[in-house]
Each structure stands twice: as structure tokens, then as C-alpha cells.
N, C-alpha and C positions, 0 to 999 in steps of 0.2 A: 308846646306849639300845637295849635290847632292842625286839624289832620286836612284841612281844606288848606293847609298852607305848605301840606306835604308835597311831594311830588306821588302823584294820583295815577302812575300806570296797575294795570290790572296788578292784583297780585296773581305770582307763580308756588304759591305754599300752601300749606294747609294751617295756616294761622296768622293772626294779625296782632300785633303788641299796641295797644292804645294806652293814653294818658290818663289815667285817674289819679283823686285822691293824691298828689303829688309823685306819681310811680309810674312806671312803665308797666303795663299786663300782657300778659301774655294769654291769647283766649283762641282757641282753638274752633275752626271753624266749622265744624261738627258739633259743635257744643251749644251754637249760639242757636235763639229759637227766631227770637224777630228784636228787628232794633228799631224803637219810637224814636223821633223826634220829639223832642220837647224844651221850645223857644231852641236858642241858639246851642244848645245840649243835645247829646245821644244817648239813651239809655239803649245799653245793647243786653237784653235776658238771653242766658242761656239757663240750661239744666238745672243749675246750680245756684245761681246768684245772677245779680244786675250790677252794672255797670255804666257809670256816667261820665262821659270826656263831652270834651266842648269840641263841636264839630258841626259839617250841615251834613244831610241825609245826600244830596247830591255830590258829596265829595265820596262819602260812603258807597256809595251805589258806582260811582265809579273804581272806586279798588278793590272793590268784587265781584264785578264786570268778568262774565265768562268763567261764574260759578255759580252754585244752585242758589243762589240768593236772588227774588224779584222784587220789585216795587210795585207793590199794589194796593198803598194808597199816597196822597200825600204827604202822610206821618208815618208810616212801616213800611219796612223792609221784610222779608219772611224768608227764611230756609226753606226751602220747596219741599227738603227731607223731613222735615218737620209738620208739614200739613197731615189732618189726619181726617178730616174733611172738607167739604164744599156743600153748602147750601143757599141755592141764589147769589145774592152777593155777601156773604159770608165764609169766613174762611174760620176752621177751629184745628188747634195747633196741638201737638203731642201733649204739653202743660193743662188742655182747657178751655184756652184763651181764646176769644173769640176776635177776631180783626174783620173790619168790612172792605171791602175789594172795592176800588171808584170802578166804577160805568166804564170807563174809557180804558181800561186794566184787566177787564174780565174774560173779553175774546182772547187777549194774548195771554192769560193764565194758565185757561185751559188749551189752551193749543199749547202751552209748554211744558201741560201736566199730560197731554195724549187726548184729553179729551173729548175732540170734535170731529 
């Protein structure tokens, strides 16, 4: 079952069990670095490995709502704990990875990283 079909209140734990690969996972929300959207798919990377369930970013962003996870762009997600830079509208993550920040994402980033 698609997780936009789940019931979408915030989560209260520190993990979230998604569908892959015909299984239930269990991925711990410390772990995860940034989850892409890709087409009606989520790849969610953390530390370790990637992972792909059939989801949308908007249902996602809702069940991790009022945890260190922000939306800044319209394809990523990012663990806040996981940045390990800012430049311009770039954002580079404990892995390397470099994600771009939209325009309209960037005030509220850094006012939620302390920075303004």
C-alpha cells in the first residue's frame, strides 16, 4: 500500500517501516540523509543503503512533520542533522551529495538552521 494511502498523522518515533522490494523496512530516522522523489517513487538514502517504495514526497513530508526533516526542493527531503554545508542555494550533505535549495525554501532553511 502506498504510504499516501496511509493515514498521514505526524509520526511520534524515531522510525518509520516502508514498503520495498515486497517487505516491510524498518529505517530509522537518524539514518536517513535525503529522500528524492523519483516519478511516482521515493528513494529514501540513508548511511548505508537506498531504498525505493511507491509514494509521493507530499505524503512523506507529512509523516515527518515536527522532525528534523525539511523540504527544500520540489524533489528532496533532507535531514537538517545531516547538512554539513550551505552555499548560495546549495546545500552538501554528510555523504557529499550536493542538493539545490528552490528560491522560495531558502529564507525558511536558514531561519531553521539559526542562520539569519
Amino acid at each position: 500500500m502506498p504510504l499516501n494511502k496511509l493515514n498521514t498523522k505526524p509520526i511520534k518515533t524515531e522510525r518509520i517501516f516502508i514498503k520495498s522490494e515486497n517487505k516491510f523496512i524498518k529505517i530509522m530516522l537518524s539514518d536517513i540523509l535525503y529522500i528524492e522523489a523519483q516519478g511516482n517513487y521515493l528513494n529514501i538514502v540513508t548511511h548505508t543503503s537506498a531504498h525505493q517504495t511507491l509514494s509521493t514526497l507530499k505524503a512523506m513530508e507529512e509523516i515527518l512533520h515536527n522532525t528534523s526533516f525539511f523540504r527544500i526542493h520540489r524533489a528532496f527531503i533532507v535531514n537538517t542533522d545531516s547538512i554539513q554545508s550551505l552555499n548560495g542555494n546549495i546545500v552538501q550533505l554528510s555523504n557529499g551529495k550536493t542538493i539545490p535549495i528552490a528560491s522560495n525554501k531558502k529564507d525558511l532553511l536558514y531561519a531553521l538552521l539559526g542562520l539569519n
